[in-house]
N, C-alpha and C positions, 0 to 999 in steps of 0.2 A: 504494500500500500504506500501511495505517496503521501508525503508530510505537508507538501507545501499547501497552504491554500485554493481553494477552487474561485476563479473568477467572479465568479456569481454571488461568494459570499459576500452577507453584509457589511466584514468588516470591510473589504477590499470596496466594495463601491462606495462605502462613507468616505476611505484615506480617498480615493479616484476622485470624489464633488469635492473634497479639501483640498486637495492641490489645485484641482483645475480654479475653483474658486479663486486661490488667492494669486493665482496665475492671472485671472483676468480683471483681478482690480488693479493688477499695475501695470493695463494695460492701457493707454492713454491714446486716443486718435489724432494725427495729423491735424493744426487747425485749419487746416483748406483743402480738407481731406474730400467733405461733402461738395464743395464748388466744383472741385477736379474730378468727381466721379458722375456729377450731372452734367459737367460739359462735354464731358466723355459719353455720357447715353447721348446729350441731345445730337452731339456731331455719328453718332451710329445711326441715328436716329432720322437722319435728315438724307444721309447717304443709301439708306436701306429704301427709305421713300423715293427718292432720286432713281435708283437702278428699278425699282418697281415702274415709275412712271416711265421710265425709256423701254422696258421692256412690254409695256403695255403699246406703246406709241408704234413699235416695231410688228408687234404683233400685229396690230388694226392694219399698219401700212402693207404688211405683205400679205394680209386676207382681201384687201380693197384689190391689189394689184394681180393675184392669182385670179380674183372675180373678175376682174377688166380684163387678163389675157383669156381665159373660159368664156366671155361674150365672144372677142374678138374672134374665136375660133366656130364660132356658128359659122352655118352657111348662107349666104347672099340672098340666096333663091328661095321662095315662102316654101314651109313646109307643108303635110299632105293637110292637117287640119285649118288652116288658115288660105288655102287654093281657092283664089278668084277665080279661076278661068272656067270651076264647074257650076252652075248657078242651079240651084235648088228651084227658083221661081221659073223658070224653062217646062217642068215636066206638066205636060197636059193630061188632062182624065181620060 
């Protein structure tokens, strides 16, 4: 059998929140810690918007342009549903 303690015991997680505890009261932020971490979102922030809008711009531009060459490749000549030359008012009883 082992001697050492098991992680899980109470004493070991009491000593674990005591150290960490007094570990984080002498921990002191930067005073322009907050300014530089929100200019830092807002510039992520602007640049993520940026590349969304150019990539949106690009998408629209080359669905317009595949749609304008897909016209352009129609054919000239009316097709069989829209043919004047058969007239429906021609046929006699």
């Amino acid at each position: 059998m082992s001697t050492s303690p098991s992680p899980s015991s109470p004493g070991t997680e009491e000593q674990l929140r005591t150290a960490l505890e007094a570990f984080a009261e002498g921990v002191r932020p930067a005073p322009g810690a907050y300014r530089a971490a929100h200019v830092d979102w807002q510039r992520r922030e602007r640049r993520r918007r940026a590349v969304l809008a150019v990539l949106i711009t690009v998408v629209f531009a080359l669905a317009t342009l595949i749609g304008l060459w897909v016209l352009n490749q129609a054919p000239a000549e009316p097709g069989v549903i829209f043919d004047d030359r058969v007239s429906t008012r021609q046929s006699q009883p």
